[in-house]
C-alpha positions as CSV (number, residue, x, y, z in Angstrom):
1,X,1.8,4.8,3.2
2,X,-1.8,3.7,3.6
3,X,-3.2,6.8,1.3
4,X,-0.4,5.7,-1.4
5,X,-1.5,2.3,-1.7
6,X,-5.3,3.1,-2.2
7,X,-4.1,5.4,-5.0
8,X,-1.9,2.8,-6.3
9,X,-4.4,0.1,-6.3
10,X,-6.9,2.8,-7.6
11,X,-4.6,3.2,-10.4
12,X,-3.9,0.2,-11.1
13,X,-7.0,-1.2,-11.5
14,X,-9.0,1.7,-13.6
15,X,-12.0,2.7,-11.6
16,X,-13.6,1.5,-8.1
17,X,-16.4,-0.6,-8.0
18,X,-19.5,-0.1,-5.6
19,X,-18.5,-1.7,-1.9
20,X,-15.0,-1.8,-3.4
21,X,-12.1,-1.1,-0.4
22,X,-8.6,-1.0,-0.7
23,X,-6.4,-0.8,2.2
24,X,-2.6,-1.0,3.3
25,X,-2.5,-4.6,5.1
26,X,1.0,-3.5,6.8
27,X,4.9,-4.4,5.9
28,X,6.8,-6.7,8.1
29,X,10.4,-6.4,9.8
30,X,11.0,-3.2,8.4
31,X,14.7,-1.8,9.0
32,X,16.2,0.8,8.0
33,X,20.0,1.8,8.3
34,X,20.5,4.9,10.2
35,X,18.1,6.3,13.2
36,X,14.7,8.0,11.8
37,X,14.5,11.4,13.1
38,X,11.9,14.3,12.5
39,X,11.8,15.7,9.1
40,X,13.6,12.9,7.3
41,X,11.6,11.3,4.4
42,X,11.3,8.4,2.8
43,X,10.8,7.7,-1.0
44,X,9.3,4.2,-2.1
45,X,9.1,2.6,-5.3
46,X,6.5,-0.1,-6.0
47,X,5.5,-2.2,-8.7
48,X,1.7,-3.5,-9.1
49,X,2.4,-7.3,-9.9
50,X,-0.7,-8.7,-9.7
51,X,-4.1,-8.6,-7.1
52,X,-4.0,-10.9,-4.4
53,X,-6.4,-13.1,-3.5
54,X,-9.5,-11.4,-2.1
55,X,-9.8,-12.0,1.9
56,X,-12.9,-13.9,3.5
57,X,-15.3,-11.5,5.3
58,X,-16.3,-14.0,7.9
């Protein structure tokens, strides 16, 4: 998930600056209906709606 976000935000936003990092910042209470086994897969769909706000360093 982490590698399709960076391509995502990549996309999204044309080309990546200099000291530039994009990064997959996690998903909260994920469920999911049945038991996750070996070999199953999982297909998401995501829509860019807008940057957030860029995080403080310090």
């Amino acid at each position: 998930m982490a590698q399709a976000t960076g391509i995502l935000a990549f996309k999204s936003v044309g080309k990546l600056e200099p000291g530039e990092l994009y990064y997959f910042a996690g998903i909260d209470e994920a469920r999911f209906k049945r038991p996750v086994v070996p070999g199953d897969q999982m297909i998401m769909e995501v829509t860019f709606e807008k940057n957030a706000p860029r995080p403080d360093p310090f």
